[in-house]
C-alpha positions as CSV (number, residue, x, y, z in Angstrom):
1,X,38.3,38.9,131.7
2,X,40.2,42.1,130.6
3,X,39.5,42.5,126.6
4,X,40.5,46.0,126.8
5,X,43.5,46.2,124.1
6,X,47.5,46.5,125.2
7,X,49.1,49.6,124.6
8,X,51.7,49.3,122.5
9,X,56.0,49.5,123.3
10,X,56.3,53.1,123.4
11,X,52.6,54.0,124.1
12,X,52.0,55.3,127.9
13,X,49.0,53.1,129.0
14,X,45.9,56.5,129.2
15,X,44.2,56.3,132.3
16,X,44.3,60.3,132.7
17,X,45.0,63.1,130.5
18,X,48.6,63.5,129.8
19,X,50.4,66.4,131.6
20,X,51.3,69.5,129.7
21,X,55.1,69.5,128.6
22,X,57.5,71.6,130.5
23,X,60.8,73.8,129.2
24,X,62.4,74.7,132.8
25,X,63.5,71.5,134.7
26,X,63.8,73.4,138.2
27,X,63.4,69.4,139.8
28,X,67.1,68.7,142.1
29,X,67.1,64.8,143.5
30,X,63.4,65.2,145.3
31,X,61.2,62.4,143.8
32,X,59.7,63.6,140.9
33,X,55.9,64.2,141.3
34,X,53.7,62.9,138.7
35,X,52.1,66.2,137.7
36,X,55.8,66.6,136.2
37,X,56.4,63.3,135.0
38,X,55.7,63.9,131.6
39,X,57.8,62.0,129.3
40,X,56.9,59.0,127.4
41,X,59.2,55.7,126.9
42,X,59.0,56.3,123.2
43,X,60.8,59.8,124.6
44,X,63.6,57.7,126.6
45,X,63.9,55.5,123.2
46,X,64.9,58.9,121.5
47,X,67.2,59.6,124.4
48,X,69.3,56.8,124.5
49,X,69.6,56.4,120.4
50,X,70.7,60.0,120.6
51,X,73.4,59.1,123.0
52,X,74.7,56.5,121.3
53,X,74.1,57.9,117.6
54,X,78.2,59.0,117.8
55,X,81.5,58.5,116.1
56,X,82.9,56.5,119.3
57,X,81.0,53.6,118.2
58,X,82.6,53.1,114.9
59,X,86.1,53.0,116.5
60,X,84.9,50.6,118.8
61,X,83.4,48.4,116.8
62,X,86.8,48.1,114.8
63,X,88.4,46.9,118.0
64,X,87.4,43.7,116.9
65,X,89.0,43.7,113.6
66,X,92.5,45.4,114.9
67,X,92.8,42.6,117.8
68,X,92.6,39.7,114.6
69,X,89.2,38.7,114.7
70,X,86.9,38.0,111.7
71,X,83.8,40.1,110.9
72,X,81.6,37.5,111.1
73,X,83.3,36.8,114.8
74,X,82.7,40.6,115.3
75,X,79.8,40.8,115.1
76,X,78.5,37.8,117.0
77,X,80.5,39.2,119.8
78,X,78.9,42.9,119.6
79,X,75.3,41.5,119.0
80,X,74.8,39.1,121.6
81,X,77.4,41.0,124.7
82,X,75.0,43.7,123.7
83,X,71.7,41.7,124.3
84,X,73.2,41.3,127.9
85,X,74.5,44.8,128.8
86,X,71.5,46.6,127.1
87,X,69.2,44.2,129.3
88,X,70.8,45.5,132.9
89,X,70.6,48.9,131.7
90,X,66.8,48.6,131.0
91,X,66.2,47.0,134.5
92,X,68.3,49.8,135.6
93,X,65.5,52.6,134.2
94,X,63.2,50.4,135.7
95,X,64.2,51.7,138.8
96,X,63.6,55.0,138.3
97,X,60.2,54.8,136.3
98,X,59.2,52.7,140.2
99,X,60.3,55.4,142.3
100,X,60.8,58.8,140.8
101,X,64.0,59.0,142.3
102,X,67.4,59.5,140.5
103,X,69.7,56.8,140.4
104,X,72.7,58.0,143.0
105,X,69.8,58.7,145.5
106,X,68.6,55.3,144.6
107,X,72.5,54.1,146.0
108,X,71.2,54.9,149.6
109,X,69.2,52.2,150.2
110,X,72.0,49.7,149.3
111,X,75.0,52.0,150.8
112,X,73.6,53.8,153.7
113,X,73.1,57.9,153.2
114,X,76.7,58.6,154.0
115,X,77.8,55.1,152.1
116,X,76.4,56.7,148.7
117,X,78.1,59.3,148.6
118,X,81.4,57.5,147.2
119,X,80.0,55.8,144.3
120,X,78.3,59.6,143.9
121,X,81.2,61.4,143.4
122,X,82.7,58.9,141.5
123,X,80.1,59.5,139.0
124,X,80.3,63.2,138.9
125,X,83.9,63.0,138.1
126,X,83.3,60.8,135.3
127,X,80.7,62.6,133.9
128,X,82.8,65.9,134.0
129,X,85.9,64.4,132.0
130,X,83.2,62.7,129.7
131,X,82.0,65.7,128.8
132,X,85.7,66.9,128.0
133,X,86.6,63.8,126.4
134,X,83.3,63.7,124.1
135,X,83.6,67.2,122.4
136,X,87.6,66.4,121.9
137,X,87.1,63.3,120.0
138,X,85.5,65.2,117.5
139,X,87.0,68.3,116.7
140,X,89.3,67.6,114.4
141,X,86.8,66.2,112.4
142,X,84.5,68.6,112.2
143,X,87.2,70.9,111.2
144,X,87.6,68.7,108.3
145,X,84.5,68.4,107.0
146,X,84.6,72.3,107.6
147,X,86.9,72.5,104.8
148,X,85.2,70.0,102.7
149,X,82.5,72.5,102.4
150,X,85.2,75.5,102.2
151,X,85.5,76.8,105.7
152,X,89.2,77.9,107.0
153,X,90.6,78.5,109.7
154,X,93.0,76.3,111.1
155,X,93.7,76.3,115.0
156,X,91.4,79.0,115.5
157,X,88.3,77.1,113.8
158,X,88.9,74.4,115.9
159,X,88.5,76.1,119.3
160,X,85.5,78.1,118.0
161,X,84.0,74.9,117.1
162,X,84.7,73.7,120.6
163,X,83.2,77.1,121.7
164,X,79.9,76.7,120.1
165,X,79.7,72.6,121.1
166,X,80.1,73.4,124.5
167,X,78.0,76.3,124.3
168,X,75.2,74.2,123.0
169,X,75.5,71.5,125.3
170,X,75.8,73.5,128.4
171,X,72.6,75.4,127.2
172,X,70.5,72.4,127.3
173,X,71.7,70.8,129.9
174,X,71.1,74.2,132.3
175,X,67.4,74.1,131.3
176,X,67.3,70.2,132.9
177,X,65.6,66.6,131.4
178,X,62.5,69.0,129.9
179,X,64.9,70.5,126.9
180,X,67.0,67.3,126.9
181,X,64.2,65.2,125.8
182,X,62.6,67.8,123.2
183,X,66.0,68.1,121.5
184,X,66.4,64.4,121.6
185,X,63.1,64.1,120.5
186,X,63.0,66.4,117.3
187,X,66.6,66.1,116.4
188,X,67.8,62.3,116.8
189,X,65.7,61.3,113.7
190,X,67.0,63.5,111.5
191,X,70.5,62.1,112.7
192,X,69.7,58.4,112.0
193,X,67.7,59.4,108.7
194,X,71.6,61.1,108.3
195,X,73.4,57.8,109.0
196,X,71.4,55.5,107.8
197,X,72.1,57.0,104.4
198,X,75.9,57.0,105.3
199,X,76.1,53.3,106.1
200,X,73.9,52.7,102.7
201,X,76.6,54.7,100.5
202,X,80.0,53.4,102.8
203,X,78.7,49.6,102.6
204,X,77.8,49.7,98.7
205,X,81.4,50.9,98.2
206,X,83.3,48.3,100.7
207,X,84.7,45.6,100.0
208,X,84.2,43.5,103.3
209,X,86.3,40.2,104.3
210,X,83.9,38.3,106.0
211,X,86.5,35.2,107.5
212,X,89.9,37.1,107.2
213,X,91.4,37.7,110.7
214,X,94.8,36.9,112.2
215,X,93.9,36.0,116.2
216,X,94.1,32.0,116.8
217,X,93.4,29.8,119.7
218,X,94.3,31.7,122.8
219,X,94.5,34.9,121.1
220,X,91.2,34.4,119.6
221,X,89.5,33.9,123.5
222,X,91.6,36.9,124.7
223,X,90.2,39.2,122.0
224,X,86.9,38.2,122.4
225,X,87.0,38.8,126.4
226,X,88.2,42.5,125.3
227,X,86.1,43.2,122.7
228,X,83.2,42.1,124.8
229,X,84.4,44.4,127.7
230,X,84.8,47.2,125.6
231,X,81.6,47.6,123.1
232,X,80.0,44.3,124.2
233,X,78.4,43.8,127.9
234,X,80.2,46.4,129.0
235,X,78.8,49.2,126.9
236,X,75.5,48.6,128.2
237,X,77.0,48.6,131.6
238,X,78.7,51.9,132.0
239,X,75.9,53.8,131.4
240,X,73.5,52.5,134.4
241,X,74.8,55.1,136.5
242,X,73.0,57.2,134.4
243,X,69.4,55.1,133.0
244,X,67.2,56.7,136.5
245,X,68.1,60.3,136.2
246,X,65.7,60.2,133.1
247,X,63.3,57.3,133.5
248,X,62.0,58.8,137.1
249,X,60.0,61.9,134.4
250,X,58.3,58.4,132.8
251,X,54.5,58.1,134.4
252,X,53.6,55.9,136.8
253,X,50.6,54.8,134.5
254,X,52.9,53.4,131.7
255,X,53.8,49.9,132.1
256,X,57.4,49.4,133.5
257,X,57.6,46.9,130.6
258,X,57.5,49.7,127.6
259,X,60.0,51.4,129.7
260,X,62.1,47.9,129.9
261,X,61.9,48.0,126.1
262,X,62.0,51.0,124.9
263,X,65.6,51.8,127.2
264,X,67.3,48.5,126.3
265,X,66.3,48.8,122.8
266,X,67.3,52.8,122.5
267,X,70.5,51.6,123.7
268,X,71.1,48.3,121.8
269,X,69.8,49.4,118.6
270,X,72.3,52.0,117.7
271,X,75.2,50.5,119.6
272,X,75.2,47.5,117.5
273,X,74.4,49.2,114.7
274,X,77.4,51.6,114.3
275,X,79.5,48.9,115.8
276,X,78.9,46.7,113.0
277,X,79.6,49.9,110.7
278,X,82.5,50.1,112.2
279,X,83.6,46.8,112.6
280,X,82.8,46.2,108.4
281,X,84.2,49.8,107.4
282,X,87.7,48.0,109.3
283,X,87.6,44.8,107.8
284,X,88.2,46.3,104.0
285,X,91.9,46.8,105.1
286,X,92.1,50.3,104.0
287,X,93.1,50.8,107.2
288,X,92.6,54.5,109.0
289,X,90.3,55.5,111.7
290,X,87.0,54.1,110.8
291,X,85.0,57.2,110.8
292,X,87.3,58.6,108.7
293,X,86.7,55.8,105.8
294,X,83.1,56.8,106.7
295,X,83.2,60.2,105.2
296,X,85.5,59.8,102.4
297,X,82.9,57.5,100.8
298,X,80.6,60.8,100.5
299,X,81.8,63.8,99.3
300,X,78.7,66.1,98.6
301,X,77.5,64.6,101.6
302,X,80.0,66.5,104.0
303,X,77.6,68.9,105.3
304,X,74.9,66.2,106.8
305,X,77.6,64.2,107.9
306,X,78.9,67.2,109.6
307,X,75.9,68.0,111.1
308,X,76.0,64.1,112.3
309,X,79.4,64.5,113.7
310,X,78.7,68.0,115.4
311,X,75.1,66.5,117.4
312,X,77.0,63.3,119.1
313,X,79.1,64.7,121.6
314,X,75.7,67.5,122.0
315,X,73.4,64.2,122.6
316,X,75.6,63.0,124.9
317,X,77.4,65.2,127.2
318,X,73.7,67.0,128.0
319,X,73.2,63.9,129.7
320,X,76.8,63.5,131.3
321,X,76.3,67.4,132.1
322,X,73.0,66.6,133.7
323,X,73.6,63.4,135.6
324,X,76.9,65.4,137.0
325,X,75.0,68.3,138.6
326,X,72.0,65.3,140.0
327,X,75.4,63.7,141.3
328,X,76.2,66.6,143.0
329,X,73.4,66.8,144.5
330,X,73.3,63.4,145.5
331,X,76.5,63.2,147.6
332,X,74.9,66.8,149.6
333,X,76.0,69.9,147.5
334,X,73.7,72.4,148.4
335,X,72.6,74.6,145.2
336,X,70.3,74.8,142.3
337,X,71.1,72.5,140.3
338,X,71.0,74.4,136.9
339,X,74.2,76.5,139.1
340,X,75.5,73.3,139.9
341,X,75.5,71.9,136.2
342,X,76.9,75.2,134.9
343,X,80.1,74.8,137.8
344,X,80.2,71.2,136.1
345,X,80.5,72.8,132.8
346,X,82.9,75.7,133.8
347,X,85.4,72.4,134.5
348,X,84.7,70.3,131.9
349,X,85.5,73.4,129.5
350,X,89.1,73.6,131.1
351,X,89.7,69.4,130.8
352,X,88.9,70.5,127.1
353,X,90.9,73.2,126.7
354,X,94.0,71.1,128.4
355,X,93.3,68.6,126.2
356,X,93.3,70.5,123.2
357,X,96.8,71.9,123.7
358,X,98.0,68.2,124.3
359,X,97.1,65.6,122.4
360,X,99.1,63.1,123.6
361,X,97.4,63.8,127.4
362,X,94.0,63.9,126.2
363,X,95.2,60.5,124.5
364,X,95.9,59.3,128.2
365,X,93.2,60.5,129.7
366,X,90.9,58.7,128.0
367,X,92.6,55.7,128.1
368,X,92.5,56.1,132.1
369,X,88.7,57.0,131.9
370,X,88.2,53.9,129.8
371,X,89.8,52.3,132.1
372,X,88.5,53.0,136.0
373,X,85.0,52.5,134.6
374,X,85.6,49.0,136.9
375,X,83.9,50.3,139.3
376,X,81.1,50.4,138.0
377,X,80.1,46.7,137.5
378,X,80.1,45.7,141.2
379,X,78.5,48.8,142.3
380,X,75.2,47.7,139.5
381,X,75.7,43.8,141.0
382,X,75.3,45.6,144.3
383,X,72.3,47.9,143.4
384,X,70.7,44.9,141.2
385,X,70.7,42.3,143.9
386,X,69.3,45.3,147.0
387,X,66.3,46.2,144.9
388,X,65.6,43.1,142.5
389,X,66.6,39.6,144.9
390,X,66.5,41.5,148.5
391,X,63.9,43.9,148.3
392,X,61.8,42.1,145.8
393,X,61.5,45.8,143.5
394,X,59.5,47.3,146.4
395,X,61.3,50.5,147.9
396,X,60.8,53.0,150.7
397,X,60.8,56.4,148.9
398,X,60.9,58.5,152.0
399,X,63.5,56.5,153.9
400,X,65.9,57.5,151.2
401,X,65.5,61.1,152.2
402,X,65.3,60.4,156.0
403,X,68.0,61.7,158.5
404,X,66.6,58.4,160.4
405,X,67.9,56.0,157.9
406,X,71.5,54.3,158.2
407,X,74.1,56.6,157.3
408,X,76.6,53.4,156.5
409,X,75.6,50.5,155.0
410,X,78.6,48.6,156.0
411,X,78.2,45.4,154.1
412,X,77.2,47.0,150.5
413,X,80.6,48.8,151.4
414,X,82.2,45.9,151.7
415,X,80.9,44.0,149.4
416,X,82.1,47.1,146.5
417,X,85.3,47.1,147.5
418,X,86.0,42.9,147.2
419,X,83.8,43.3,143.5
420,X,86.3,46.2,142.8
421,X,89.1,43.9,144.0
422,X,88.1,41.3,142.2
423,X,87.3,43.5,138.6
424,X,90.6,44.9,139.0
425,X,92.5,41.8,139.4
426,X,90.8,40.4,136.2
427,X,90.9,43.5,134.1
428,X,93.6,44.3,131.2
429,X,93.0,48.2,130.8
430,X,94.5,50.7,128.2
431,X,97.1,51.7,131.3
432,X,99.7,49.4,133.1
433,X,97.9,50.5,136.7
434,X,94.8,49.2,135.3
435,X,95.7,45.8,134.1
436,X,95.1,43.3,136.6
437,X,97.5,39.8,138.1
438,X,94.7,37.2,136.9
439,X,94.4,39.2,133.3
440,X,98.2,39.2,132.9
441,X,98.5,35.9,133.7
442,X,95.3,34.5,132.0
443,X,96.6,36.0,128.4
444,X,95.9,39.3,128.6
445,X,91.9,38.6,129.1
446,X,89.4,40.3,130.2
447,X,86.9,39.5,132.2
448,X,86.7,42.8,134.8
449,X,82.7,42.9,134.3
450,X,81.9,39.2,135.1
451,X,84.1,38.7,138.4
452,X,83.4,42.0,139.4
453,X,80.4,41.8,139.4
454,X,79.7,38.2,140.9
455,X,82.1,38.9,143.7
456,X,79.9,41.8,144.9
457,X,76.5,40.4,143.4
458,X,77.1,37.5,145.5
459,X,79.0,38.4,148.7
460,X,76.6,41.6,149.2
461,X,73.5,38.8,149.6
462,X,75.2,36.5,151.6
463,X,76.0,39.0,154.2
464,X,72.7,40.8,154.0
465,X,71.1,37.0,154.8
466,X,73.4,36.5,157.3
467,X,72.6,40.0,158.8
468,X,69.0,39.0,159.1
469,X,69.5,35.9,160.3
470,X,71.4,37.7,163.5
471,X,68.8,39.8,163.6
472,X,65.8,37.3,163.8
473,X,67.8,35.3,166.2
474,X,68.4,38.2,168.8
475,X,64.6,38.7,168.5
476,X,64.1,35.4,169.1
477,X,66.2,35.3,172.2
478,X,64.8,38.3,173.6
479,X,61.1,37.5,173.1
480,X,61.9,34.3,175.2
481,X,63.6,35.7,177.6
């Protein structure tokens, strides 16, 4: 019997010295060798916290409020949708910590070498409006809480704020996972130190309404379907394109189970948490954006809650910055990829600038990005059921990398396009084009995530099974002929 003792959550399990930590990340999509694999899961805890440590959380988790539900209903909805949508994202960086590989090169194996390169550049478009979108969200806030502490200057602050965010951002993201994970490491508890004192002062001064909400009977089901779509399963969801681009640095000697834990907790801990904020911040009826009513309760507290606002949209578009330029990469660009993710930043400083002479078209375009994030549900069914149910979590590295490997994976292909199909049709998005027959006609629901996904979950298995059924048959026949 083994009486040695369990490491604990966040503890790599020692059965070699530790590398030394690295600054330069000069690593494109090769499999990461484990003399470079340095980081921790108590460092991917810090990662995903940091990413999700921002203001976009707060309006979110009002949603619930503003379509008539009850806090109490709220928060059910946010804290078990989370459990679920937290839970594929952790399996997700399981991936990665298995193989070392990122998680567009991990596509391949499902979609062929050619087939991966469409949800590939899906994800590098994304990333680069994300990045745009982030840093927008924010500015006029930080301008605010500029003056608070009595700094003018109008228009012009606003785009020199936008200047140094982007700046910073771009900076780390150039030097690759090494700097992301020491700035996430050092800085992210200061940040929740920051709003854990915010949602202490903001609580002690609301006055919440637990049971007050205006949705009933089918109203009541359709806001739940779209609250749990928007900051519920589906939060968790849209960021699995993302969970192996940073779990493949995690040792091969920790347990994949820390890594399990510590991705599905960094992500469900402060989601729900600043959800909730949100969601009890709404339910006073003072009305306003959330974040707002956040830093009104403070007033010599404008400078740390500045400092909070300024570091979200840094905590997250490193990684959007990052994960586009491992997506370029992915689909066959052939560069550096610190050139590539400074090309990725060179357009995601124009979307910003475009949307910060027109408000009403950034407005839109976040909407639509809210909105064609349907993709991304089937494509996960897809990848869950290739390298969990078909592969049993067992994966040839080199085969992803081989000119000798399908190019097309027809039936992965096929299998994204019905889940699509089938998310689309079930989906009631921010934009007309997004809202689906079965939504409209089922009261506005929204259940994009679920049919998606079972659609190409299920129909990418089946033909896989009946692919190898062919297969063993023709060998059959052939070995007795």
């Amino acid at each position: 019997m083994n009486t040695a003792p369990r490491s604990s959550l966040f503890e790599a399990q020692e059965t070699e010295p530790a590398p030394m930590p690295q600054s330069f990340d000069a690593h494109g999509v090769e499999p990461i060798p484990e003399s470079s694999r340095d980081s921790s899961p108590r460092d991917q805890w810090w990662i995903w916290v940091g990413a999700n440590v921002a203001p976009i959380n707060w309006v979110l988790g009002a949603l619930g409020i503003n379509l008539g539900l009850t806090l109490v209903e709220t928060l059910i909805v946010i804290s078990l949708g989370n459990i679920v949508g937290c839970g594929v994202f952790g399996l997700f960086n399981m991936m990665g910590h298995r193989t070392g590989v990122n998680q567009m090169v991990l596509g391949r194996a499902a979609f062929g070498r050619r087939g991966a390169i469409i949800p590939g550049v899906m994800q590098g478009l994304l990333t680069m409006g994300w990045v745009g979108v982030n840093t927008w969200v924010v500015l006029d806030l930080a301008v605010a809480l500029l003056g608070k502490v009595g700094i003018h200057g109008g228009e012009g602050l606003k785009y020199v704020v936008a200047a140094v965010v982007m700046a910073a951002q771009l900076g780390l993201a150039v030097f690759g996972f090494y700097a992301i994970r020491t700035f996430e490491r050092w800085t992210v508890p200061a940040t929740v130190l920051v709003m854990a004192v915010m949602t202490v002062l903001s609580l002690t001064q609301a006055d919440l309404q637990w049971t007050s909400g205006t949705a009933s009977g089918t109203d009541r089901v359709t806001a739940v379907t779209q609250l749990v779509t928007a900051i519920g399963i589906g939060w968790g969801i849209s960021w699995v394109p993302y969970s192996a681009d940073y779990s493949r640095f995690v040792p091969s000697r920790c347990s994949g189970r820390s890594v399990f834990w510590a991705t599905a907790l960094g992500m469900y801990v402060p989601t729900v948490w600043l959800a909730a904020l949100g969601a009890c911040l709404a339910s006073t009826g003072q009305g306003g954006d959330p974040s707002e009513l956040v830093i009104g309760a403070f007033g010599v507290m404008a400078l740390p809650v500045l400092l909070l606002i300024m570091h979200g949209p840094v905590a997250t578009n490193i990684l959007n910055l990052y994960s586009c330029s491992l997506a370029a990469l992915s689909v066959g660009v052939r560069a550096a990829r610190w050139k590539v993710t400074l090309a990725a930043g060179a357009v995601a400083t124009v979307v910003l600038l475009v949307f910060m002479q027109s408000h009403s078209f950034a407005e839109s375009f976040d909407h639509w990005m809210t909105s064609i994030l349907v993709w991304i549900s089937p494509w996960a069914a897809v990848m869950l059921t290739e390298f969990f149910v078909l592969r049993r979590g067992r994966i040839d590295v080199k085969q992803l990398y081989s000119d000798r490997g399908p190019a097309w994976r027809w039936r992965a292909l096929v299998a994204l396009a019905a889940g699509i199909a089938a998310a689309w049709s079930w989906q009631y998005g921010l934009v007309p084009l997004m809202q689906g027959p079965i939504a409209r006609n089922m009261h506005n629901t929204d259940f994009s995530w679920l049919s998606g996904a079972v659609v190409a979950g299920g129909l990418h298995y089946l033909l896989t099974r009946q692919e190898q059924r062919s297969s063993r048959s023709k060998r059959t026949a052939a070995a007795a002929d």
